[in-house]
PALORO-45430 format. One record per residue (C-alpha): x, y, z; chain; residue in three letters. Coordinates in Angstrom, 2 decimals, always signed. Layout:
BEGIN
X  Y  Z  A  ALA $
...
This chain:
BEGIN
+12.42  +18.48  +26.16  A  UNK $
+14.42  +16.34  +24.01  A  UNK $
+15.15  +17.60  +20.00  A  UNK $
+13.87  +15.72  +16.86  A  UNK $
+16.87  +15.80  +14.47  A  UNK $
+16.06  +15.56  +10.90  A  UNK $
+17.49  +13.77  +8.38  A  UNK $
+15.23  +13.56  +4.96  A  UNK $
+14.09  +9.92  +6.10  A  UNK $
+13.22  +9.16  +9.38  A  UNK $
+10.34  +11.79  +10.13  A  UNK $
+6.72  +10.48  +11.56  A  UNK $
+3.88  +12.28  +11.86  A  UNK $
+3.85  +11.29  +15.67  A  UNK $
+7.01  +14.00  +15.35  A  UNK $
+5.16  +15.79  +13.25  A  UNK $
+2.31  +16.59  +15.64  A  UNK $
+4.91  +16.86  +18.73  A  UNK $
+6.79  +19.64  +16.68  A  UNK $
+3.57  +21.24  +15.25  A  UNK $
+1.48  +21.15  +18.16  A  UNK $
+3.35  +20.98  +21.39  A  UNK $
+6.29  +23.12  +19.72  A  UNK $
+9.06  +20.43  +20.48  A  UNK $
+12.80  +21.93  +19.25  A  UNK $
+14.19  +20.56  +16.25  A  UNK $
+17.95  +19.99  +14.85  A  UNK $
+19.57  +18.54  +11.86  A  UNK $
+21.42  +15.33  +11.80  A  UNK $
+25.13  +15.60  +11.25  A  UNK $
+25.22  +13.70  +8.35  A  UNK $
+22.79  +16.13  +6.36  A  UNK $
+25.46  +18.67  +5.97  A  UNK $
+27.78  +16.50  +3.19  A  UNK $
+24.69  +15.48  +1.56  A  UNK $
+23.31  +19.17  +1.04  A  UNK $
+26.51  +20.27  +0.10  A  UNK $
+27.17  +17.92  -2.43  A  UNK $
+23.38  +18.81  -3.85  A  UNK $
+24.65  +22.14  -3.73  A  UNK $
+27.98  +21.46  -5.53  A  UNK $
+26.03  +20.07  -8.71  A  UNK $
+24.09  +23.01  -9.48  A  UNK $
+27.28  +25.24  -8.85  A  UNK $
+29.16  +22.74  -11.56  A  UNK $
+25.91  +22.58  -13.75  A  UNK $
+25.56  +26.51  -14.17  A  UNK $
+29.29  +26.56  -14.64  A  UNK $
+29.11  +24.64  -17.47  A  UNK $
+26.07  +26.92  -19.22  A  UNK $
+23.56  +23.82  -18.98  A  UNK $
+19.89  +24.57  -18.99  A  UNK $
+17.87  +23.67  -15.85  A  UNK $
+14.44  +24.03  -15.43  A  UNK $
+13.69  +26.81  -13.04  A  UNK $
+17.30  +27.80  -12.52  A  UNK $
+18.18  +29.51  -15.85  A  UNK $
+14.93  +28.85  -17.00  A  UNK $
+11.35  +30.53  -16.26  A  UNK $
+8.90  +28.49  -14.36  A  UNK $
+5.56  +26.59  -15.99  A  UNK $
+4.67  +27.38  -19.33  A  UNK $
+7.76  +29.91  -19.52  A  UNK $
+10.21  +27.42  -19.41  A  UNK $
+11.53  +27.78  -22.64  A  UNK $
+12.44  +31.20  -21.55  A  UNK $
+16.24  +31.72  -20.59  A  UNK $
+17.58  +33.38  -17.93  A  UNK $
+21.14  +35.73  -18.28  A  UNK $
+23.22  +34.63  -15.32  A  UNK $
+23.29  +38.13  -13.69  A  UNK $
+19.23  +37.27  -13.39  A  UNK $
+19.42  +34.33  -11.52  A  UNK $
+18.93  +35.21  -8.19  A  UNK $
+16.16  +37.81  -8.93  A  UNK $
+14.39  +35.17  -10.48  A  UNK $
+13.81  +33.16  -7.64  A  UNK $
+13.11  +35.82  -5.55  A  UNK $
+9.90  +37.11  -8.09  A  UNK $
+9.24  +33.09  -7.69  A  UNK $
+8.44  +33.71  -3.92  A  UNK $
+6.57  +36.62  -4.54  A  UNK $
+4.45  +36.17  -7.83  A  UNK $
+3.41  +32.60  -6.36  A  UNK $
+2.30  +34.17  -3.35  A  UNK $
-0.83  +34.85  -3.79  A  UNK $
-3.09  +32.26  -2.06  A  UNK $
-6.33  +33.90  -0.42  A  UNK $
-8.70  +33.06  +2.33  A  UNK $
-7.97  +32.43  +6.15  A  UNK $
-4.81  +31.85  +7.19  A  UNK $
-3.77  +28.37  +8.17  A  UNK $
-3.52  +27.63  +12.05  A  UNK $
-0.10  +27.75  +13.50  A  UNK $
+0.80  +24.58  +14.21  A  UNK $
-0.12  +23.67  +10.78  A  UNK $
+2.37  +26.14  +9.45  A  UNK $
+4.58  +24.64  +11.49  A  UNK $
+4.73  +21.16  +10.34  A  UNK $
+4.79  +22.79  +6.92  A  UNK $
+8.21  +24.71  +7.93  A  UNK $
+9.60  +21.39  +9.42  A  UNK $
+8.54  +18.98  +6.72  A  UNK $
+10.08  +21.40  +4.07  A  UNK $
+13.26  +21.40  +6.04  A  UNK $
+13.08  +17.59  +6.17  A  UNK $
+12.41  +17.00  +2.54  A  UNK $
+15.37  +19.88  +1.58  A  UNK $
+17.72  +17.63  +4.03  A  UNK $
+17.43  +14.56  +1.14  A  UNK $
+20.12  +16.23  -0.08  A  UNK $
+18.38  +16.50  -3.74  A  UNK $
+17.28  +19.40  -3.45  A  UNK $
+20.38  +21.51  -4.62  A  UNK $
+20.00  +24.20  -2.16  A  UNK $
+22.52  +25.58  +0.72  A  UNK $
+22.77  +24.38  +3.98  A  UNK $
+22.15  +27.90  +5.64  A  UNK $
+18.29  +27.06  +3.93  A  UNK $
+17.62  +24.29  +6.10  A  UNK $
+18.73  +25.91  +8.78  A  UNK $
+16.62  +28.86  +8.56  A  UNK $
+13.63  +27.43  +8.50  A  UNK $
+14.63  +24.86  +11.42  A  UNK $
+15.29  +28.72  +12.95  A  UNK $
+11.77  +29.45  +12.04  A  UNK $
+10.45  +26.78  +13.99  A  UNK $
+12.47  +26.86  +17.11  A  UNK $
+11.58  +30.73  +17.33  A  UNK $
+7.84  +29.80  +17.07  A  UNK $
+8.07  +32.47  +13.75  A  UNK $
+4.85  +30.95  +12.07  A  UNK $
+4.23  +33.08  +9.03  A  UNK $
+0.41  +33.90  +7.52  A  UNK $
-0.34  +31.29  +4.98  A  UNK $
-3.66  +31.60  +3.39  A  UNK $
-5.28  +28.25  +3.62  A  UNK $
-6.61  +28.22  -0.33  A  UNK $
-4.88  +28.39  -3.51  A  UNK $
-3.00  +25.18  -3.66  A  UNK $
-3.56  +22.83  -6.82  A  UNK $
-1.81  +20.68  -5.49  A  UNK $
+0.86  +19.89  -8.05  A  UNK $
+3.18  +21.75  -8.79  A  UNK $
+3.06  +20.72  -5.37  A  UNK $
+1.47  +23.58  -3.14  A  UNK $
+3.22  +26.32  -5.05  A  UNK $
+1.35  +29.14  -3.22  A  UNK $
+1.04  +28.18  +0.33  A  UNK $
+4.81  +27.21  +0.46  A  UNK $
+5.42  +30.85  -1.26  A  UNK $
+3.47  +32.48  +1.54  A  UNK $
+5.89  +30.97  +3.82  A  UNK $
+9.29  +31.33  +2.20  A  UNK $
+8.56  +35.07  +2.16  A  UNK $
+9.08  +35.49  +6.03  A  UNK $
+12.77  +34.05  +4.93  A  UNK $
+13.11  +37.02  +2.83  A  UNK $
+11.97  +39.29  +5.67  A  UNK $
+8.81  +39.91  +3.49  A  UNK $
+4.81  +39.22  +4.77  A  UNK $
+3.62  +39.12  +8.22  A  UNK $
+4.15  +36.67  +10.70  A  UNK $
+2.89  +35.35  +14.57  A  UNK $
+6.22  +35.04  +16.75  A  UNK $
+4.92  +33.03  +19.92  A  UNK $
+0.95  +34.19  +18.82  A  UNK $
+1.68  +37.99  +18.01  A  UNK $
+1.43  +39.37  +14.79  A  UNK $
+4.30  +41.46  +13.31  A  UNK $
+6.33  +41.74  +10.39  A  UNK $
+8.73  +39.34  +8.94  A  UNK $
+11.59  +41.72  +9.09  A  UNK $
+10.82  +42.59  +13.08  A  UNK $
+10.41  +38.64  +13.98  A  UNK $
+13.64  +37.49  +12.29  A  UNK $
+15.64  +40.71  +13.46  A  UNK $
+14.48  +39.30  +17.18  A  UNK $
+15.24  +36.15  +16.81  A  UNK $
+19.30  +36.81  +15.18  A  UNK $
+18.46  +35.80  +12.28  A  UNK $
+19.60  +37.45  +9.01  A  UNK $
+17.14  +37.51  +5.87  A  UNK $
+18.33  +35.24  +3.11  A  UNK $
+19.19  +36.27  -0.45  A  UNK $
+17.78  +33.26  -2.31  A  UNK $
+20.51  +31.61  -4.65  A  UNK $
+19.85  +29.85  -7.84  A  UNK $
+17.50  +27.13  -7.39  A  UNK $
+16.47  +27.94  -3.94  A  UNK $
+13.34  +29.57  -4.30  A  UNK $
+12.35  +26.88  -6.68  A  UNK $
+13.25  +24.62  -3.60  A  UNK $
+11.36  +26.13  -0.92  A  UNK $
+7.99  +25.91  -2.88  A  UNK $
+7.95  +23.12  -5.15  A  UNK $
+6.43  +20.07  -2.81  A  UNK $
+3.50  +18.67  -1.00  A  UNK $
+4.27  +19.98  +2.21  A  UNK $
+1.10  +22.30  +2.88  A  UNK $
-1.31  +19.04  +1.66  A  UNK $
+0.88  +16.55  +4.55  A  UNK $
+1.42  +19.11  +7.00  A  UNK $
-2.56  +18.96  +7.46  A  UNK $
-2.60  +15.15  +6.48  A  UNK $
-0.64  +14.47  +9.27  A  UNK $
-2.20  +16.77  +11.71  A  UNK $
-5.87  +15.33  +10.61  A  UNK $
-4.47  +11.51  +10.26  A  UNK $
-2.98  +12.24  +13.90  A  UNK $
-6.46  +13.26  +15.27  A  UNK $
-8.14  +10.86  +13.15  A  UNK $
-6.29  +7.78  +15.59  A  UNK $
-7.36  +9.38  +18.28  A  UNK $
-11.19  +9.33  +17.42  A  UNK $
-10.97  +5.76  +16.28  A  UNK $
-10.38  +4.47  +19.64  A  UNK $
-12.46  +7.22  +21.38  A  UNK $
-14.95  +5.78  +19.48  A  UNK $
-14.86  +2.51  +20.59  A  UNK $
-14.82  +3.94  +24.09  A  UNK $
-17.62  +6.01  +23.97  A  UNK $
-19.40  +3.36  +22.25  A  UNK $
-19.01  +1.12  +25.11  A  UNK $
-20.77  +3.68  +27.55  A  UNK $
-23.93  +3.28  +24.86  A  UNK $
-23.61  -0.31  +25.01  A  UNK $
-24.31  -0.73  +28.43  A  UNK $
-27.04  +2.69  +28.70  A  UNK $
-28.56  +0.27  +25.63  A  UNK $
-28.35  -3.17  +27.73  A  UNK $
-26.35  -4.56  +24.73  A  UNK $
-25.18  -8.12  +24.08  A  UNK $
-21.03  -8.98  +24.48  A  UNK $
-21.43  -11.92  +22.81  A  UNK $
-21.00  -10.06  +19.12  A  UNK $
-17.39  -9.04  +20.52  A  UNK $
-15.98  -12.70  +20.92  A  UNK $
-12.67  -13.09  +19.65  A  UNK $
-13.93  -16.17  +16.97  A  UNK $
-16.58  -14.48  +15.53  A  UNK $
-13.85  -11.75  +14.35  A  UNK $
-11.28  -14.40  +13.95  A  UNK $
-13.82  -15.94  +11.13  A  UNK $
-13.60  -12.51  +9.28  A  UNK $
-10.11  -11.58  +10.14  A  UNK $
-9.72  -7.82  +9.51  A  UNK $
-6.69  -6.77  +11.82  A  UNK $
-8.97  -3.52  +12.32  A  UNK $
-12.18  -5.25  +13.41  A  UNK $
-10.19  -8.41  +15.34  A  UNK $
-8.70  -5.02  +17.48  A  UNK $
-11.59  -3.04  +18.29  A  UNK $
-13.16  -6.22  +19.14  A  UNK $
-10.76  -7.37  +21.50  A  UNK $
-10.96  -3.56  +22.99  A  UNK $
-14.18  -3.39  +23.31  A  UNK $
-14.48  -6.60  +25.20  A  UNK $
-11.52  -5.49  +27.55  A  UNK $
-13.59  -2.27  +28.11  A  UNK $
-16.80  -4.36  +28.84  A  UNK $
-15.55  -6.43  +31.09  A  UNK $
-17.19  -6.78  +34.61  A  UNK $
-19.97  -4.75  +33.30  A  UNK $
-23.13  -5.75  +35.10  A  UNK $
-25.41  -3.89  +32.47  A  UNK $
-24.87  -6.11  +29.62  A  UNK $
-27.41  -8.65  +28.33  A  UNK $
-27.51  -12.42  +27.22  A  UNK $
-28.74  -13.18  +23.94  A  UNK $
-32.50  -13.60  +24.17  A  UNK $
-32.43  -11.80  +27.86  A  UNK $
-34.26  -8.73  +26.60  A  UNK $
-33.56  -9.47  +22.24  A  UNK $
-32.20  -12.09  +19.81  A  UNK $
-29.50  -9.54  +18.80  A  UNK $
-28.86  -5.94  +18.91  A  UNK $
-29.30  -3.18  +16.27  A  UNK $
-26.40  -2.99  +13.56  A  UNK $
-25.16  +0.08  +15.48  A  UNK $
-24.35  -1.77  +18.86  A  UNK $
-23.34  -5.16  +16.92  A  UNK $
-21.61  -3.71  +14.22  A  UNK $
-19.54  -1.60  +15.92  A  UNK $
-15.88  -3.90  +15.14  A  UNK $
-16.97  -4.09  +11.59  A  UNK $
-17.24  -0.51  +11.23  A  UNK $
-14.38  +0.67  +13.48  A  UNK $
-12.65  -1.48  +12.63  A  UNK $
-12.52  -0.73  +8.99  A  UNK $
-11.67  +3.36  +9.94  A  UNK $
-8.73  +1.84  +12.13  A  UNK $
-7.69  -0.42  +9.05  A  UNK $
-7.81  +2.79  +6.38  A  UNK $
-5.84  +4.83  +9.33  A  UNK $
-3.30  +2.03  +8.75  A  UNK $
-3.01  +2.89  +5.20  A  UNK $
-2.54  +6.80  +5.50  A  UNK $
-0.39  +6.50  +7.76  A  UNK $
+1.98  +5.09  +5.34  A  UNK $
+1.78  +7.37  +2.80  A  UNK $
+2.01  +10.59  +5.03  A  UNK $
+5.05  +9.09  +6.52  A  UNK $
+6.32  +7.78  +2.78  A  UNK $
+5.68  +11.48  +1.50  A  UNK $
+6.91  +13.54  +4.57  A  UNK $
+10.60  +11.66  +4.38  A  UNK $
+10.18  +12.32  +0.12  A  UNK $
+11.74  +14.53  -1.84  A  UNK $
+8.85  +16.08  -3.81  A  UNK $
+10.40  +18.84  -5.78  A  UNK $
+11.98  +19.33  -9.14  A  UNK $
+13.96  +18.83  -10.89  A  UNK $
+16.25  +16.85  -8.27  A  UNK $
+19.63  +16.73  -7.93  A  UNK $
+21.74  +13.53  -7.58  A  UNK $
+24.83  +12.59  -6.42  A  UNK $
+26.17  +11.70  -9.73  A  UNK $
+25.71  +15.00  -11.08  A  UNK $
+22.12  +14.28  -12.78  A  UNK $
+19.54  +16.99  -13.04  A  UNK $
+16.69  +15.78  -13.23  A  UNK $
+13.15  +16.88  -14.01  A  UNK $
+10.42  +15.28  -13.21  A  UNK $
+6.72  +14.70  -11.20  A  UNK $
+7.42  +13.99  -7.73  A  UNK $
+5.70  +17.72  -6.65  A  UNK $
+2.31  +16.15  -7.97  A  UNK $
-0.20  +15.23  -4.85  A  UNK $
-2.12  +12.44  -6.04  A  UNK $
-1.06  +9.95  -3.33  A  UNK $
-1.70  +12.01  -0.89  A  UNK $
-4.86  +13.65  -2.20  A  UNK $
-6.07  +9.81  -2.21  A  UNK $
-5.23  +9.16  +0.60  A  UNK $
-6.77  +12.09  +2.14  A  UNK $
-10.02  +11.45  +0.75  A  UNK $
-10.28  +7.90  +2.01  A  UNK $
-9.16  +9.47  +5.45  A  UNK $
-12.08  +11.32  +4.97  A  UNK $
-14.58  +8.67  +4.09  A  UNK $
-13.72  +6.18  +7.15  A  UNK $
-13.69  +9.13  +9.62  A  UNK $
-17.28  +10.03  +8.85  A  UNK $
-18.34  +7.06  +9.26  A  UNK $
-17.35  +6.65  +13.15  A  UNK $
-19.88  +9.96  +13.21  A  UNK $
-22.46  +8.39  +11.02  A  UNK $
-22.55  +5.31  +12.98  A  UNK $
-22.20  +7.66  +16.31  A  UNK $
-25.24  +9.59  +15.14  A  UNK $
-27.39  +6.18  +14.83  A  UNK $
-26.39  +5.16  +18.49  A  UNK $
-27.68  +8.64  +20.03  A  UNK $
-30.91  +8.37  +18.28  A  UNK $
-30.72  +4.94  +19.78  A  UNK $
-30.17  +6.85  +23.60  A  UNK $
-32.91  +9.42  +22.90  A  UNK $
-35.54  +7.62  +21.21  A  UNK $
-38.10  +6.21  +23.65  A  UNK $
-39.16  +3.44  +21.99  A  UNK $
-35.87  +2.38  +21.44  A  UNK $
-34.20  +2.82  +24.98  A  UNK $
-36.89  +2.02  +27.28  A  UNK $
-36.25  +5.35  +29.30  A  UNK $
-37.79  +8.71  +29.33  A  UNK $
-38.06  +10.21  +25.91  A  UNK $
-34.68  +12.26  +24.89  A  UNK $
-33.23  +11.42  +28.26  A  UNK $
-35.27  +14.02  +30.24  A  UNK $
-36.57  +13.11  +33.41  A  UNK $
-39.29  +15.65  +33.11  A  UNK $
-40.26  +15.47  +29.48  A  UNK $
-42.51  +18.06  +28.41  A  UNK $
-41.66  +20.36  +30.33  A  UNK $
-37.60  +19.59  +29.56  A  UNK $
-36.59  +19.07  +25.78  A  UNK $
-33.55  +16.88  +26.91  A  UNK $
-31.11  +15.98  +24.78  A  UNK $
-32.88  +16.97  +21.72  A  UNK $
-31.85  +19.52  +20.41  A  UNK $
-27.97  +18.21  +20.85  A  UNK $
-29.04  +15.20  +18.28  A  UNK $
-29.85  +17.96  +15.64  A  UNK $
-26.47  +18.95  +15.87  A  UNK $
-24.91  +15.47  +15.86  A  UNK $
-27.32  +15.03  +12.44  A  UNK $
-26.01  +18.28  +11.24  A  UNK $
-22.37  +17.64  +11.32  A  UNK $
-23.09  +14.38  +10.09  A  UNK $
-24.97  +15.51  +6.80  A  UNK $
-21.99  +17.76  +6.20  A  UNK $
-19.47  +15.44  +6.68  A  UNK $
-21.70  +13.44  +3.74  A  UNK $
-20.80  +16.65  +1.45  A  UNK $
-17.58  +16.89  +2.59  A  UNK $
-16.26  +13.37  +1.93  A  UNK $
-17.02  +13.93  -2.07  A  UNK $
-13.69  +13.24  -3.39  A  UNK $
-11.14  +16.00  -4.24  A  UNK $
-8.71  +13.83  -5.82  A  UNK $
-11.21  +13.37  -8.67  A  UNK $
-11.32  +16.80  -10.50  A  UNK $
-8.46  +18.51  -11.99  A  UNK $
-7.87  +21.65  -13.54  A  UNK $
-5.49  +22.84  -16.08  A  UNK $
-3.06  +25.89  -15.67  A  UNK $
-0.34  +27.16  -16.77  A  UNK $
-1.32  +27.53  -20.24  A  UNK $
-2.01  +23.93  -20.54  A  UNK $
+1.94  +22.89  -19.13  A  UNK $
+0.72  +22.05  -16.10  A  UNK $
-2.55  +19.88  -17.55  A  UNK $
-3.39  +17.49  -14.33  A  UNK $
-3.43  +18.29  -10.79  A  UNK $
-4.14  +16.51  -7.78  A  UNK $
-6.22  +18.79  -5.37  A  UNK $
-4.48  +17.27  -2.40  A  UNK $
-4.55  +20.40  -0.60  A  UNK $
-7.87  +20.62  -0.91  A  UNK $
-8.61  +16.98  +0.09  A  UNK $
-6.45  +17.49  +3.58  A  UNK $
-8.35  +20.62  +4.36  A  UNK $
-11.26  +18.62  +4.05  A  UNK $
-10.52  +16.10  +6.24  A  UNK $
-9.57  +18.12  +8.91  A  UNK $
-12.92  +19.54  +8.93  A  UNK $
-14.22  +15.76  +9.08  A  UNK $
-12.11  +14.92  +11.87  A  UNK $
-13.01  +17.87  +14.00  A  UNK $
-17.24  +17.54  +13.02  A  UNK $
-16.60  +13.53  +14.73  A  UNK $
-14.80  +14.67  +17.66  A  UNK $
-18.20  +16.85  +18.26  A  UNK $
-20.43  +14.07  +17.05  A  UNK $
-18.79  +11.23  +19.38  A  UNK $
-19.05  +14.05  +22.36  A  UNK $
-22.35  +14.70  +21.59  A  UNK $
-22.81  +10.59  +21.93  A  UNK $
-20.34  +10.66  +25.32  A  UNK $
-22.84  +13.43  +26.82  A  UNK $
-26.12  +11.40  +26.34  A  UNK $
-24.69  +7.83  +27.26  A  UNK $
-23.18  +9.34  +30.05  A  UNK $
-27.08  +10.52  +31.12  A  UNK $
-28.57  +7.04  +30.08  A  UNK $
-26.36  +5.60  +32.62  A  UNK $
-27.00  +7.69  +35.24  A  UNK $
-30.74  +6.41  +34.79  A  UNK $
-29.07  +2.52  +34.82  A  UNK $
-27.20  +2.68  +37.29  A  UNK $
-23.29  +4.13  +37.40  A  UNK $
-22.30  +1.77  +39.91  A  UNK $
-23.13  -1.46  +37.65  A  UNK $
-20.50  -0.10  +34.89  A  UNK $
-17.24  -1.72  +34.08  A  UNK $
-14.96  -0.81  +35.97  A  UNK $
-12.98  +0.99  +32.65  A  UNK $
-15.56  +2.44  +31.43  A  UNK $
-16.52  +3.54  +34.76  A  UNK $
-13.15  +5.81  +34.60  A  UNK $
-14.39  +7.53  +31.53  A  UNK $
-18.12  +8.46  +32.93  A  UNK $
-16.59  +9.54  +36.04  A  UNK $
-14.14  +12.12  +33.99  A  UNK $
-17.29  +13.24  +32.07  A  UNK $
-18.99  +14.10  +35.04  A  UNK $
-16.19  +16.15  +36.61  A  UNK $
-16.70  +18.67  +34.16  A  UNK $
-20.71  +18.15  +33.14  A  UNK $
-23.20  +17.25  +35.93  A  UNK $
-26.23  +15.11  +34.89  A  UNK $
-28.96  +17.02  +33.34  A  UNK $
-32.66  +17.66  +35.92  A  UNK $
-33.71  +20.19  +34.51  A  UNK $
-33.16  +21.69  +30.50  A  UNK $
-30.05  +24.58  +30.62  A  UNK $
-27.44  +25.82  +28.13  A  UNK $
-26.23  +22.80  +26.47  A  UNK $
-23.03  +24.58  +24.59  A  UNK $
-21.14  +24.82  +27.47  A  UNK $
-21.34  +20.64  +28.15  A  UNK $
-20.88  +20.16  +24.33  A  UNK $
-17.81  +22.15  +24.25  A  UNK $
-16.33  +20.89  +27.75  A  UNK $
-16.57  +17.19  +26.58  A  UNK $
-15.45  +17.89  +23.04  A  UNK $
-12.44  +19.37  +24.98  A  UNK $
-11.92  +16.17  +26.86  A  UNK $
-12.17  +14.02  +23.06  A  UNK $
-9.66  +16.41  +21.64  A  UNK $
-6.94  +16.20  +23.93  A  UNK $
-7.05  +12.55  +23.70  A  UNK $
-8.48  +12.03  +28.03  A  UNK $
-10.99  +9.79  +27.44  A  UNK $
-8.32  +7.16  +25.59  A  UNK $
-5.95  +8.37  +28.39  A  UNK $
-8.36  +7.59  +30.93  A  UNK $
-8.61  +3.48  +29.39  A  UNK $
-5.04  +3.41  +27.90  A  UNK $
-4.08  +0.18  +29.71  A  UNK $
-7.03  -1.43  +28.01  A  UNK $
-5.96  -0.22  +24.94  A  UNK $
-2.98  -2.09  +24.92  A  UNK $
């Protein structure tokens, strides 16, 4: 496997993920070393020269007007690390932790941060020796950045906390004595450096804006299974109609759709069987469309803020210290609340299509997809849960980025609750993936009462890799298990892999 080298700007959240979640090794460019050291130099000259710097000579928050003697200094930001770590509840998943690691690294290797190069390249140590240590997923404000999340996992630098190393827990000081490494003695500024920035809010964003692309176009696929169960009309899917209203999200999933519809023999004419179909089958480009659109739009400002520097104060080149806002999470908190928003909506809109599937009336075939109804529930019962998630998706998309708290004896007066927007919408993302499998499993048993054979031939791909892991239903059984095995199949990404070429 080939290494991502970092370099402060350059960073994706496509690299993100393949770091994070498929544990790809990671270096630092060769140009990052002058830069750091430069960083590095200023501070050095700046505490030579007895100037005041928040967080370096200085207490942190409300106590900055507190000075630190210089035999102090490094103590100080060692009780940084531990006093701010003291977040609570579960502890994030692993790969999250490590995009947090990387991103951290990547923002330190600005060169702004004033810190030592051997920083950078402990944590890039942390990651390549899967060392993941236990972050507590609450606690973040989300400015001054996500103080105690990032505190949680400087401490494993220190040899302090617990820690997975490749999925078994241990001590900090056991996992870096097995990997070579050495604990670090934090020097002045450097604790201040490892904690103050957004990295906990866009190591999630990234991760849930990641998985959020992914159930945009599965949605449209799926979709197209319920289509033709639903002997919909193509017609709504011609390229003018979207060209009139020209959305470069809705002219795409359009064009997709129609690609993955092609040779269908289950579709309708207008006025074959109705005038026009329900807003759920027609609307589908305006509606996807619009997620795929906001996608657009996160995407730049996780991959804006993961190539930031988001700390403070910064360090430049011309021997400025500088203090400053950049920690604060607000663009991201937005941004993770919109996520959010257009994500539910592919399950709302999901939701109305299965009802569509199960409802009698609506479908023209046996009531909730049972052959035997009565006797059989059907599909049922897997509806409620589609309605479920969907309903608390609804209470899930109120904003976070709209409260604020004050702390810090009233220093720190506005805060972003980005944090708390990204965990959010990594709960949204997951509840679709179940909602649009949920949708996969029923169209995939309309179809089977139409006719596989008469699918397009794409489409025809994905029902066939349904059913090699869920046979049709006779007779009512355990439905988990067929919930759970497609949901699988959505969140690896098979059922785009399995229509990729049309997706092009």
């Amino acid at each position: 496997m080939s290494t991502l080298l970092i370099n402060g700007a350059t960073l994706t959240y496509e690299d993100v993920v393949g770091v994070a979640r498929y544990q790809k090794h990671v270096g630092i460019a060769p140009e990052v070393r002058d830069k750091v050291a430069r960083s590095r130099a200023t501070v050095e000259s700046v505490l030579s020269q007895d100037r005041v710097i928040y967080g370096v000579n200085t207490g942190f928050g409300h106590l900055a007007c507190v000075r630190i003697s210089p035999d102090e200094l490094c103590r100080l930001q060692e009780n940084l690390i531990m006093s701010h770590a003291s977040g609570t509840g579960l502890p994030l998943p692993d790969e999250v932790v490590r995009a947090m690691i990387l991103l951290r690294a990547n923002s330190l290797a600005k060169g702004l941060s004033g810190v030592r190069y051997e920083l950078i390249e402990a944590l890039v140590d942390l990651v390549n020796h899967d060392i993941c240590p236990i972050v507590p997923e609450q606690g973040s404000l989300g400015a001054s950045g996500d103080l105690a999340p990032l505190a949680h996992l400087a401490l494993a630098l220190l040899g302090k906390g617990k820690v997975r190393m490749g999925g078994v827990l241990m001590d900090a000081a056991e996992a870096l004595q097995q990997a070579g490494m050495s604990r670090l003695t934090l020097q002045p500024k450097e604790g201040l450096g490892l904690i103050n920035g957004t990295q906990a809010m866009t190591a999630l964003g990234a991760i849930a804006l990641h998985d959020a692309m992914l159930m945009a176009v599965t949605a449209d696929a799926v979709a197209c299974l319920s289509i033709q169960a639903l002997r919909g009309i193509p017609d709504t899917f011609r390229p003018c109609l979207h060209e009139a209203r020209p959305h470069p999200g809705q002219m795409e999933c359009a064009e997709f759709i129609s690609k993955l519809l092609d040779g269908s023999q289950l579709v309708s004419a207008p006025g074959e069987l109705r005038v026009q179909d329900a807003y759920s089958l027609r609307c589908i480009p305006q509606v996807h469309g619009a997620t795929r659109d906001v996608l657009g739009y996160v995407q730049k400002v996780i991959n804006t803020e993961m190539n930031s520097a988001s700390d403070n104060p910064l360090v430049f080149p011309d021997g400025n210290v500088v203090s400053a806002g950049n920690f604060h999470g607000q663009p991201v908190a937005f941004a993770m609340d919109f996520l959010s928003i257009a994500v539910a909506e592919l399950g709302n809109i999901s939701e109305r299509r299965i009802e569509r599937l199960l409802n009698p009336t609506l479908s023209q075939m046996p009531a909730f997809l049972a052959a035997h109804s009565g006797i059989n529930s059907g599909f049922m019962i897997p509806h409620y849960t589609a309605a479920s998630l969907v309903s608390e998706n609804k209470i899930l998309c109120t904003p976070a980025s709209i409260d604020s708290i004050p702390v810090s004896a009233a220093q720190e007066d506005h805060v972003s609750m980005g944090t708390t927007a990204a965990r959010k919408a990594r709960t949204v993302v997951d509840n679709v993936a179940h909602i649009l499998a949920i949708e996969l499993m029923c169209a995939c048993q309309a179809v089977d009462f139409r006719g596989p054979e008469k699918l397009a031939p794409q489409t025809r791909k994905i029902y066939d890799l349904v059913r090699e892991v869920v046979a049709s239903l006779d007779d009512d059984r355990w439905l988990y298990p067929d919930i759970r095995a497609i949901t699988e199949l959505v969140v690896k990404g098979e059922i785009v892999q399995a229509v990729k070429s049309a997706a092009r």
